[in-house]
C-alpha positions as YAML, in Angstrom:
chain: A
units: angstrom
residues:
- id: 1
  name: UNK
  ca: [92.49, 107.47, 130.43]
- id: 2
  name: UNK
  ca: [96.02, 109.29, 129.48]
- id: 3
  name: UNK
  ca: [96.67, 111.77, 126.59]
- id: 4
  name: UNK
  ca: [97.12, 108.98, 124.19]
- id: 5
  name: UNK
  ca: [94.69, 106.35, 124.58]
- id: 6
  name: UNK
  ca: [92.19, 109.66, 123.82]
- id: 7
  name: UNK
  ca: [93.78, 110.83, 120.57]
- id: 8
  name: UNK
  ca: [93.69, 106.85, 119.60]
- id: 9
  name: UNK
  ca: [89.50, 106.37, 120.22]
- id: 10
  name: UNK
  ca: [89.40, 109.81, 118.46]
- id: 11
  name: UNK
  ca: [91.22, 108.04, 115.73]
- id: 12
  name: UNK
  ca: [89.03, 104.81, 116.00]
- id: 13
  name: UNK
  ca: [86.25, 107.14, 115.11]
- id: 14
  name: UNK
  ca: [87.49, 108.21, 111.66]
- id: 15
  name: UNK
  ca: [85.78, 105.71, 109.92]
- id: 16
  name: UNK
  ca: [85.06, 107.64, 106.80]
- id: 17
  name: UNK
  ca: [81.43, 109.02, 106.13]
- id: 18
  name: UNK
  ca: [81.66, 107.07, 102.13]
- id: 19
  name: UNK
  ca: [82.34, 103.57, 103.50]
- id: 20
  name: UNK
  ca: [80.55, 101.11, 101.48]
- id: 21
  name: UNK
  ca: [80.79, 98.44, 99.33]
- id: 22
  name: UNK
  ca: [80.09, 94.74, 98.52]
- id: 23
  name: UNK
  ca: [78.34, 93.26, 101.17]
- id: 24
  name: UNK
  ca: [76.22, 89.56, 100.61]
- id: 25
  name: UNK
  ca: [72.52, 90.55, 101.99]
- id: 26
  name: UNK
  ca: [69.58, 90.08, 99.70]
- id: 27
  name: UNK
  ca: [68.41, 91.98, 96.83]
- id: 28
  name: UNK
  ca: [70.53, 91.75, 92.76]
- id: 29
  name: UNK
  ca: [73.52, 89.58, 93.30]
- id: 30
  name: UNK
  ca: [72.92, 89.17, 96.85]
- id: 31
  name: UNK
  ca: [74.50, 92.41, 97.35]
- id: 32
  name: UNK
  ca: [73.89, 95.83, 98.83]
- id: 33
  name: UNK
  ca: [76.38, 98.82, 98.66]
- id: 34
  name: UNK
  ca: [76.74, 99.81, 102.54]
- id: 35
  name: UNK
  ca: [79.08, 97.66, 104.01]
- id: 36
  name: UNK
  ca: [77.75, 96.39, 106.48]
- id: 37
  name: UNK
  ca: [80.32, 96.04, 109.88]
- id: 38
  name: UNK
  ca: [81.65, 98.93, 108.71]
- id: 39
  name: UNK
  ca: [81.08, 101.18, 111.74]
- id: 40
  name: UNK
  ca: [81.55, 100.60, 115.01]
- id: 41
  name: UNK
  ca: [83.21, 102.02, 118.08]
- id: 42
  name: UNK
  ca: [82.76, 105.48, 118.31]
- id: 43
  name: UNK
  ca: [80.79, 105.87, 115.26]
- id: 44
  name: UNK
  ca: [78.81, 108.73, 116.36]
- id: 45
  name: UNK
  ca: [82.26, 111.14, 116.96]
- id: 46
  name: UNK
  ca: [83.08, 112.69, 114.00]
- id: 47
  name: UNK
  ca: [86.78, 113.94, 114.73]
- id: 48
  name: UNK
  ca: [88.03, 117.17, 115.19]
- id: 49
  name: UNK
  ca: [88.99, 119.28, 111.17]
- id: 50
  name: UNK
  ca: [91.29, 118.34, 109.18]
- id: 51
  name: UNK
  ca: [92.09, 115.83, 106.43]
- id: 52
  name: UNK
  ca: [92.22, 112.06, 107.16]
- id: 53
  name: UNK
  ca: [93.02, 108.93, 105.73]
- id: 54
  name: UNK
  ca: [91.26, 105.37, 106.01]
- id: 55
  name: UNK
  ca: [92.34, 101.98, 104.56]
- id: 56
  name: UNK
  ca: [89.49, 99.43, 104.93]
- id: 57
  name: UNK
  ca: [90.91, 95.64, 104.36]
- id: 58
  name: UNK
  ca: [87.78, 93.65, 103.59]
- id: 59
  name: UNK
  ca: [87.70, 89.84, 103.85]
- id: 60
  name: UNK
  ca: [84.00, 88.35, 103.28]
- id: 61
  name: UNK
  ca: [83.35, 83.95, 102.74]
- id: 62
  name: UNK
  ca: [80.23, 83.25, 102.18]
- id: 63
  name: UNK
  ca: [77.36, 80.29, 100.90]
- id: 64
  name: UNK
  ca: [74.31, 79.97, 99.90]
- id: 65
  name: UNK
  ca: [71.89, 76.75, 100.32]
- id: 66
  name: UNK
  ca: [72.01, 74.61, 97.15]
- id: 67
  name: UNK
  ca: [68.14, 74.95, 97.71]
- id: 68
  name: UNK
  ca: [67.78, 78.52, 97.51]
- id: 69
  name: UNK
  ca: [67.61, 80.23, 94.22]
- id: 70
  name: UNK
  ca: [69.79, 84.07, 93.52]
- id: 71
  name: UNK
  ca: [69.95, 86.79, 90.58]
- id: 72
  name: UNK
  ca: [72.57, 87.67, 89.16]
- id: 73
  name: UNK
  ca: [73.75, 89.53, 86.50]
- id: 74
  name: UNK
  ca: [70.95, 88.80, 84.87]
- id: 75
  name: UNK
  ca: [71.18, 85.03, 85.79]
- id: 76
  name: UNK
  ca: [69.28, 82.32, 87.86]
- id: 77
  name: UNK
  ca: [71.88, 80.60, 89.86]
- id: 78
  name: UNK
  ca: [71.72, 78.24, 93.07]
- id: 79
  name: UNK
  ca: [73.90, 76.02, 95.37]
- id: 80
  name: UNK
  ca: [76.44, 79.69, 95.54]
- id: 81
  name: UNK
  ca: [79.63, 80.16, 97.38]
- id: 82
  name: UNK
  ca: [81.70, 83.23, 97.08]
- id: 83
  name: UNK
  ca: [84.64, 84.91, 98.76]
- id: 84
  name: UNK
  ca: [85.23, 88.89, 98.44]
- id: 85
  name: UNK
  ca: [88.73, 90.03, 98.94]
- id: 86
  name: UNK
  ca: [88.70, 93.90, 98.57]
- id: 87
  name: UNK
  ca: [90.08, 97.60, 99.87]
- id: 88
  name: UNK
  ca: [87.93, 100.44, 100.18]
- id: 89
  name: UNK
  ca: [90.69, 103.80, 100.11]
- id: 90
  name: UNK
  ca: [88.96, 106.55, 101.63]
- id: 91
  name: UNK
  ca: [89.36, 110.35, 102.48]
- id: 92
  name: UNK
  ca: [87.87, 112.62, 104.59]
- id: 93
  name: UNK
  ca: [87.64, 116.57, 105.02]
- id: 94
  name: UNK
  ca: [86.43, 117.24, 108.17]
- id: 95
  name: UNK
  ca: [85.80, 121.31, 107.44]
- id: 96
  name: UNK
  ca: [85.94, 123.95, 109.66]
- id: 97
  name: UNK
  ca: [82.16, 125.15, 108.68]
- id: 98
  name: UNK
  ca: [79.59, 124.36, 110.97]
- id: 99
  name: UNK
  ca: [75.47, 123.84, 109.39]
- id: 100
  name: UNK
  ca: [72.37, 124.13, 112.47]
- id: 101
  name: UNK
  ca: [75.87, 123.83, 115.58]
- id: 102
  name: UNK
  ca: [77.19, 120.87, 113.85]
- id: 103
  name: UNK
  ca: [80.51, 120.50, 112.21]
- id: 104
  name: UNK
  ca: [80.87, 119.61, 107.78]
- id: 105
  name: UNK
  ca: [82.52, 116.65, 106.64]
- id: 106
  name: UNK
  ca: [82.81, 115.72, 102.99]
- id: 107
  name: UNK
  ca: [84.38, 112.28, 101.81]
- id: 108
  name: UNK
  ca: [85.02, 110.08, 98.78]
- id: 109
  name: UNK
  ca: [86.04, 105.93, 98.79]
- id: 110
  name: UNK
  ca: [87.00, 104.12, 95.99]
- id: 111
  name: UNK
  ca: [86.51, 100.73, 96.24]
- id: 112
  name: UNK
  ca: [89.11, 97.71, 94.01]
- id: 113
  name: UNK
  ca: [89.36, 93.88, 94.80]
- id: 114
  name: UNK
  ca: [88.84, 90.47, 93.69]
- id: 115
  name: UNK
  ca: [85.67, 88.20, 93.87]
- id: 116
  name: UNK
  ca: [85.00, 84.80, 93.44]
- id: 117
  name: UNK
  ca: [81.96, 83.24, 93.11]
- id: 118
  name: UNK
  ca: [80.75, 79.53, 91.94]
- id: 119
  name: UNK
  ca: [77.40, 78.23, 91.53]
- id: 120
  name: UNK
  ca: [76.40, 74.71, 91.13]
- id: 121
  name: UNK
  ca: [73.77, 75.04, 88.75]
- id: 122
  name: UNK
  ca: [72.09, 77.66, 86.37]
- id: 123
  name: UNK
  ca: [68.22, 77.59, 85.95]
- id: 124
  name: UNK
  ca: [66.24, 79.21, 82.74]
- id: 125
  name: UNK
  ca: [63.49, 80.33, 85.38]
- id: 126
  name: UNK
  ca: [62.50, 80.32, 88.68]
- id: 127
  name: UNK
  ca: [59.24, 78.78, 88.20]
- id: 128
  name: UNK
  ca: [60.74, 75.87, 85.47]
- id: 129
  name: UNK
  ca: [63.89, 75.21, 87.09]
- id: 130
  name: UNK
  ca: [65.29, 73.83, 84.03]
- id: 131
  name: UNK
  ca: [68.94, 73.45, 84.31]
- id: 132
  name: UNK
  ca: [71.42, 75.51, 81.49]
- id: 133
  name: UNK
  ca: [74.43, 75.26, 83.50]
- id: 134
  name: UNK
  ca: [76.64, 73.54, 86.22]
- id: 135
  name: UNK
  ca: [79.85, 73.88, 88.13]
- id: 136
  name: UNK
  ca: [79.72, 77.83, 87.23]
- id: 137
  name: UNK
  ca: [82.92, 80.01, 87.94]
- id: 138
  name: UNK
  ca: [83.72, 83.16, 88.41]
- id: 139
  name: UNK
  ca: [86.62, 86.09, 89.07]
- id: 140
  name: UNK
  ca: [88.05, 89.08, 88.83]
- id: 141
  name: UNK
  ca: [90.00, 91.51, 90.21]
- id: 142
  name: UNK
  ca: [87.56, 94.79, 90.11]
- id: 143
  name: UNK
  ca: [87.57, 98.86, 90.40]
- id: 144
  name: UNK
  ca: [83.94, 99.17, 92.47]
- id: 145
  name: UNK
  ca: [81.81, 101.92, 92.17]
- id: 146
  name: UNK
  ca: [83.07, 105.55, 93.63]
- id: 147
  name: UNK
  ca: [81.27, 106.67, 96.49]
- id: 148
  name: UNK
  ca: [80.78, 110.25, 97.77]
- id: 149
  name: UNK
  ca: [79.15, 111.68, 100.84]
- id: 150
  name: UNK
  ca: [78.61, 114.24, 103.46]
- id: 151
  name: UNK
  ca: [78.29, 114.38, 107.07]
- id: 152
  name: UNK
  ca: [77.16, 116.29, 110.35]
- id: 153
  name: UNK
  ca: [78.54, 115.93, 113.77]
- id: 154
  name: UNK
  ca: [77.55, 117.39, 117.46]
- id: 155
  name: UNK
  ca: [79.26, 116.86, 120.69]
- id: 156
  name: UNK
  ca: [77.67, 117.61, 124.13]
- id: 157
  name: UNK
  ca: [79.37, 116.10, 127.10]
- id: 158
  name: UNK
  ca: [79.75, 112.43, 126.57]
- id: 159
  name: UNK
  ca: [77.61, 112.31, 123.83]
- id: 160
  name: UNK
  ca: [78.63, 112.59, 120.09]
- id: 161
  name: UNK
  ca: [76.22, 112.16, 117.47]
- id: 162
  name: UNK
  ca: [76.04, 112.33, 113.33]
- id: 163
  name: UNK
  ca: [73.85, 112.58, 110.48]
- id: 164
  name: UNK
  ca: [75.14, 111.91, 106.89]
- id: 165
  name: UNK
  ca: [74.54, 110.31, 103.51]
- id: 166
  name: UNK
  ca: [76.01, 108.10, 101.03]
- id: 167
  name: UNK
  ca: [75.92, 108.24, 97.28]
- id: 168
  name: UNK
  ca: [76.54, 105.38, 94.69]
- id: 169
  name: UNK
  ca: [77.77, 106.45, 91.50]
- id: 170
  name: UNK
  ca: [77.58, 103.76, 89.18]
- id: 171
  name: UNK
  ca: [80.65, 103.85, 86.83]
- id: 172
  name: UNK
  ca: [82.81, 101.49, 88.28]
- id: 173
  name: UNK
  ca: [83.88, 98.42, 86.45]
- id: 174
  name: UNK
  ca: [80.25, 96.51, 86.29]
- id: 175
  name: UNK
  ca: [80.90, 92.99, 83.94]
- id: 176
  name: UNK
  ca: [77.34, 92.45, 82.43]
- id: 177
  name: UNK
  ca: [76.26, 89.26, 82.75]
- id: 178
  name: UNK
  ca: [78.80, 88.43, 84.59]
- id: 179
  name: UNK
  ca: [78.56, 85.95, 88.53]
- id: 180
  name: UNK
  ca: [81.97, 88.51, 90.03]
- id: 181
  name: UNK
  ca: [81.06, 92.01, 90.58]
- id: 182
  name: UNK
  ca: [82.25, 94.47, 93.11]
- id: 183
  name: UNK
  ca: [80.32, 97.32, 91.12]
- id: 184
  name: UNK
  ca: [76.51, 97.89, 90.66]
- id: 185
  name: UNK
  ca: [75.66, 99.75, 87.93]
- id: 186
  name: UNK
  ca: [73.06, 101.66, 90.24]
- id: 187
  name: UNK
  ca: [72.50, 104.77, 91.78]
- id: 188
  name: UNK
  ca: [71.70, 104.47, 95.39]
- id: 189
  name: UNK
  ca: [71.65, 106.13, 98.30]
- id: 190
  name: UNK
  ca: [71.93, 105.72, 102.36]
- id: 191
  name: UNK
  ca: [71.26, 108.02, 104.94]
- id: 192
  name: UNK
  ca: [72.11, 107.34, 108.25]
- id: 193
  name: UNK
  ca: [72.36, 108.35, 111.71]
- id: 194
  name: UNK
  ca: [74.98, 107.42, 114.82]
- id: 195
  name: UNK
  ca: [75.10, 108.14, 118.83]
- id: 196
  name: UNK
  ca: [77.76, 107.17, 120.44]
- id: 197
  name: UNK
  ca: [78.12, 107.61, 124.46]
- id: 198
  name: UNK
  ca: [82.14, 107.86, 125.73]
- id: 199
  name: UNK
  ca: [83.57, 108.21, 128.66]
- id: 200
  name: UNK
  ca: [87.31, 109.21, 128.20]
- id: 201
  name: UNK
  ca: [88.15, 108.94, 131.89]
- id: 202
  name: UNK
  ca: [87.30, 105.03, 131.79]
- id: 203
  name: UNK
  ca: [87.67, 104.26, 128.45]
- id: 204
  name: UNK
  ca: [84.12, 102.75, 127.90]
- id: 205
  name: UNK
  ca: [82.21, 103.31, 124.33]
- id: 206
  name: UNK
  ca: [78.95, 102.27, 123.63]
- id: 207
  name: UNK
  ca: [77.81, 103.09, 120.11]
- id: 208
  name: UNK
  ca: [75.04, 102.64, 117.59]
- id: 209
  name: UNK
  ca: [74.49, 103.51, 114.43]
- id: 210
  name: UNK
  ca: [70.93, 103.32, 112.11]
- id: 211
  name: UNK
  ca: [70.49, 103.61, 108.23]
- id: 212
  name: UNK
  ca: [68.23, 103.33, 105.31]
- id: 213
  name: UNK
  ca: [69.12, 102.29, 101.75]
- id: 214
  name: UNK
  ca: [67.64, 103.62, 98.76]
- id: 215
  name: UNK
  ca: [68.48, 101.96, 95.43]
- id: 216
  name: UNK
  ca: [68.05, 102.87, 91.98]
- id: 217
  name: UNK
  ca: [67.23, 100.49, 88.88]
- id: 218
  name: UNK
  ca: [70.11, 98.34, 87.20]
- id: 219
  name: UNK
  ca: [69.34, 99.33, 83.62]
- id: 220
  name: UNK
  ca: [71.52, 96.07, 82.14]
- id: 221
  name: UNK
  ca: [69.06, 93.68, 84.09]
- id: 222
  name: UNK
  ca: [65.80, 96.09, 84.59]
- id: 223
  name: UNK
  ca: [66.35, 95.13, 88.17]
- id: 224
  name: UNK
  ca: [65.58, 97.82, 91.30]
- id: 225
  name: UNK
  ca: [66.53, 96.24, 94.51]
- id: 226
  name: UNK
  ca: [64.07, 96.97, 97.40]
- id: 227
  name: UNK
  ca: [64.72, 99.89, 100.20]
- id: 228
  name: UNK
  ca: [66.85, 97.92, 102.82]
- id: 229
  name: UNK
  ca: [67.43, 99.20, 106.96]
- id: 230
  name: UNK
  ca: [70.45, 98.26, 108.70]
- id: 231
  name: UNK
  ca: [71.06, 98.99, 112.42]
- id: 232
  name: UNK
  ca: [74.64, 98.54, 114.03]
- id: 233
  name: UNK
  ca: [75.71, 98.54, 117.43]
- id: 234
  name: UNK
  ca: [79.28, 98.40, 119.60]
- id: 235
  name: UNK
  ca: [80.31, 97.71, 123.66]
- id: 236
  name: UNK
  ca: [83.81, 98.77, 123.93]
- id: 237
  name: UNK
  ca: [86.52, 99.08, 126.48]
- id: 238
  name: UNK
  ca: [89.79, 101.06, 126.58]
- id: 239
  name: UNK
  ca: [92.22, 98.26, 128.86]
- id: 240
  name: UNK
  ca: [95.23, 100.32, 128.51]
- id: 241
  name: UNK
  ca: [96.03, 103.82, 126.67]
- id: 242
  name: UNK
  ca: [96.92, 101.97, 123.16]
- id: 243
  name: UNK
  ca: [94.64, 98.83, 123.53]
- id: 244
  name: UNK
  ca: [90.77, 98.34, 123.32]
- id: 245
  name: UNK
  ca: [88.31, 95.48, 122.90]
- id: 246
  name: UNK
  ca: [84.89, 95.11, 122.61]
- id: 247
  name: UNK
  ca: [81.28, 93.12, 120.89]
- id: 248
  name: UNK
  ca: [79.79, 94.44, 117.74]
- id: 249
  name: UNK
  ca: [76.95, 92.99, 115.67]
- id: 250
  name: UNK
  ca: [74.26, 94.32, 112.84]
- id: 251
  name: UNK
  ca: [71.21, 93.43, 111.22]
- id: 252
  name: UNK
  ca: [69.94, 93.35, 107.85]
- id: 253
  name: UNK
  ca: [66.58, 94.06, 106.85]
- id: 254
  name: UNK
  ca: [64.95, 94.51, 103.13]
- id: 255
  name: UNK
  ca: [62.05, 96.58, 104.08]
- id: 256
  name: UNK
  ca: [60.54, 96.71, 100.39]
- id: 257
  name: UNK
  ca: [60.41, 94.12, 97.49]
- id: 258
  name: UNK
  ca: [63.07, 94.19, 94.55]
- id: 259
  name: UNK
  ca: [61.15, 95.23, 91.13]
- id: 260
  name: UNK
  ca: [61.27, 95.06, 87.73]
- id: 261
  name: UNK
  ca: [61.55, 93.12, 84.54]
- id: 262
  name: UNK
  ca: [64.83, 91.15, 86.03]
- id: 263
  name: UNK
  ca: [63.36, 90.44, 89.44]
- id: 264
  name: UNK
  ca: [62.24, 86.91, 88.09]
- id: 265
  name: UNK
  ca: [62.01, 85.43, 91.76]
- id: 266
  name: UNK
  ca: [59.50, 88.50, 93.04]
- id: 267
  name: UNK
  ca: [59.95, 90.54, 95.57]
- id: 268
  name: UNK
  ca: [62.84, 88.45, 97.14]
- id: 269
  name: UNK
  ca: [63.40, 90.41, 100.49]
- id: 270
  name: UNK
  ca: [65.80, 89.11, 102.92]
- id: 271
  name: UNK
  ca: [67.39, 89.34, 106.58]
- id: 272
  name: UNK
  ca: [70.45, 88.33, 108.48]
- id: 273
  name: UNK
  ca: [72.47, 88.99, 111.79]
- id: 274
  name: UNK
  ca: [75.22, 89.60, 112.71]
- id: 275
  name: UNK
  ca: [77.80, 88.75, 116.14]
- id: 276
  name: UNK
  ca: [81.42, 89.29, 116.99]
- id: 277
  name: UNK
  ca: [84.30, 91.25, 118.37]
- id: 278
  name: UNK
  ca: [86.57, 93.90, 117.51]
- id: 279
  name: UNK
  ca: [90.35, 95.00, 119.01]
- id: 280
  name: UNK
  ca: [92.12, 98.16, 118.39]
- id: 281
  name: UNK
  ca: [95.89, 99.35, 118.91]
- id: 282
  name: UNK
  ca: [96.65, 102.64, 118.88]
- id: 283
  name: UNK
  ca: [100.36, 103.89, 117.76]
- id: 284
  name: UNK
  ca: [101.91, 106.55, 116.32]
- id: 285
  name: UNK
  ca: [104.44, 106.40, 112.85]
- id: 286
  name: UNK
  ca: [106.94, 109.05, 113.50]
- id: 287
  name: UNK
  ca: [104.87, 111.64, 114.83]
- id: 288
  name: UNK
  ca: [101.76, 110.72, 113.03]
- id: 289
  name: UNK
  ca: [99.05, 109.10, 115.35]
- id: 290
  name: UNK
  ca: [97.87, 105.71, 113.65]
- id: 291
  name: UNK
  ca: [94.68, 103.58, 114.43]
- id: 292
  name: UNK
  ca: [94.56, 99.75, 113.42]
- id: 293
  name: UNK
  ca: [91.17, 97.51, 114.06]
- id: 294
  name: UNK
  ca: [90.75, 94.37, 113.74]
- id: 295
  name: UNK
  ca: [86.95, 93.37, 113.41]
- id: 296
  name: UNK
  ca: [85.42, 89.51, 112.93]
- id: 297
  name: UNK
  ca: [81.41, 88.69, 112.65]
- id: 298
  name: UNK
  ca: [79.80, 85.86, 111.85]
- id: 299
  name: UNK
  ca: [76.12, 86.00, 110.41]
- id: 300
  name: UNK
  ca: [73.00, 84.20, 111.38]
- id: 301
  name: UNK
  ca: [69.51, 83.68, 110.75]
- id: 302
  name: UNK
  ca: [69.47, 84.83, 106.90]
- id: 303
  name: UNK
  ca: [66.88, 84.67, 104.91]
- id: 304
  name: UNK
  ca: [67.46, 85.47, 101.40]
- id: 305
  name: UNK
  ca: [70.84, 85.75, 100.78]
- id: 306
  name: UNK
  ca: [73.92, 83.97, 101.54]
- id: 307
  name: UNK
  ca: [75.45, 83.62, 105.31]
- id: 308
  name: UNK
  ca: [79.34, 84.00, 106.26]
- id: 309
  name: UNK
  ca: [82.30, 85.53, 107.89]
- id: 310
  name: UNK
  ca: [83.00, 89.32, 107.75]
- id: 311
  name: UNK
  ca: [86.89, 90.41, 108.65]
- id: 312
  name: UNK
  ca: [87.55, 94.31, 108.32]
- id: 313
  name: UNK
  ca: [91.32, 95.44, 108.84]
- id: 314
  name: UNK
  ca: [90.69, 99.27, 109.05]
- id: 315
  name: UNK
  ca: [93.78, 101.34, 109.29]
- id: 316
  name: UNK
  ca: [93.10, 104.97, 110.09]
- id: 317
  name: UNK
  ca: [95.72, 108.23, 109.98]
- id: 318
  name: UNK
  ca: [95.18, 111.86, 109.64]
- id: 319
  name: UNK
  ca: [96.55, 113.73, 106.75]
- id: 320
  name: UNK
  ca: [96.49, 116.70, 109.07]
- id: 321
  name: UNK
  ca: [97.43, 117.51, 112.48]
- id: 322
  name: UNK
  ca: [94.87, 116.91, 115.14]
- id: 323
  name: UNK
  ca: [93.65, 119.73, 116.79]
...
């Protein structure tokens, strides 16, 4: 593999360690804060110090069974569609200080966008099913909740691995009450670990990467969503110094029941899956050395939670030259 195609895949690993945001699994709203899709090739390589830049284009269409019931914002709703439409700006410090051989990385992503969701019909309880509302709609265009983090990173031959965790802060723009959020007025937490296996002289990446959420209690619905594990995994192929391609896919799983006074439909744990594909170019903007990737998954087997079409545009630049 030349010169180039290496400094792109080391640019097609800066996704940043505070990527997150809304993504449809179970739990309040049908949402959980780690985006889910959001890593992928190389996401065990954390890249070499410096300051980087990440623009994360995310493009989410989703349903829900007019049979099955969901929470939120307080509400009872069923019969749900909704469509996300958000950008997650992102920067990361990859520091010079190493902790037990691995290199420091500190990051931040603010996430803004607009959601849409409708419902056909608003219930009074789960257990009555007596209906309050129809034809329900919904949107806004929404600052999310901040998101900070920190991460490790080794290398050893061909293998690169990380450690890191996520923070929630919960003082985004949350609308009480409200169907459209992107925010959700909860601490939480993820840690989360990646290993990913390259080869630069053929180009071939296999990656995985393995996580547990931890929420916190929505205080405007007495609501704690459940712990949640999510597991995702990458194939990829370099097929010329600026071009790659390759199969990506997660899964979901709510390990733990959702709690409290505003869990109405119990413990409400769900599940869903993940398959699709991914293509990156690699380019440079003056001197700068650019990343672009394209990403597209379809879900299956949920259980839960609604069931769609995740796109990710991720656009990825260092601030800083790369050493």
């Amino acid at each position: 593999m030349s010169r180039a195609g290496r400094a792109g895949f080391v640019l097609g690993a800066m996704v940043s360690c505070g990527l997150a945001g809304q993504d449809a699994v179970a739990a309040e709203n049908g949402a959980g804060f780690y985006l889910l899709g959001g890593r992928g090739p190389m996401a065990g390589y954390l890249a070499s110090p410096g300051v980087y830049f990440e623009s994360d284009t995310y493009v989410y269409d989703a349903s829900l069974d007019a049979k099955k019931l969901l929470p939120a914002g307080g509400r009872i709703v069923a019969d749900v569609r909704s469509q996300v439409r958000a950008d997650f700006l992102s920067g990361t410090w990859v520091t010079p200080w190493q902790f037990l051989g691995g290199h420091l990385a500190v990051g931040a992503t603010m996430p803004v966008g607009y959601v849409r969701v409708s419902a056909g019909v608003e219930y009074d309880a789960p257990a009555t099913r007596q209906i309050i509302n129809q034809a329900l709609r919904d949107s806004a265009t929404i600052v999310g909740d901040p998101v900070v983090s920190a991460m490790l990173g080794w290398h050893s031959g061909k293998f690169h691995w990380t450690t890191g965790v996520m923070v929630n802060m919960p003082v985004g723009d949350y609308r009480d009450g409200e169907l459209a959020n992107l925010a959700f007025h909860r601490w939480a937490s993820d840690l989360s670990g990646a290993l990913t296996w390259f080869d630069p002289d053929t180009g071939i990446d296999l990656s995985t990467a393995v996580g547990m959420t931890f929420n916190g209690t929505n205080n405007a619905t007495d609501y704690r969503t459940g712990t949640e594990f999510h597991v995702e995994w990458a194939a990829s192929k370099a097929l010329t110094s600026a071009l790659s391609a390759g199969v990506i896919g997660y899964h979901y799983q709510q390990l733990t029941g959702d709690s409290g006074a505003g869990a109405t439909l119990g413990a409400f744990k769900g599940r869903v899956t993940a398959l699709g594909g991914t293509i990156a170019y690699n380019f440079e903007a003056g001197t700068t050395p650019v990343t672009a990737r394209i990403k597209v998954l379809r879900e299956f087997e949920a259980e839960n939670r609604a069931c769609g079409t995740v796109g990710l545009l991720t656009v990825a630049l260092p601030l800083t030259a790369v050493r």
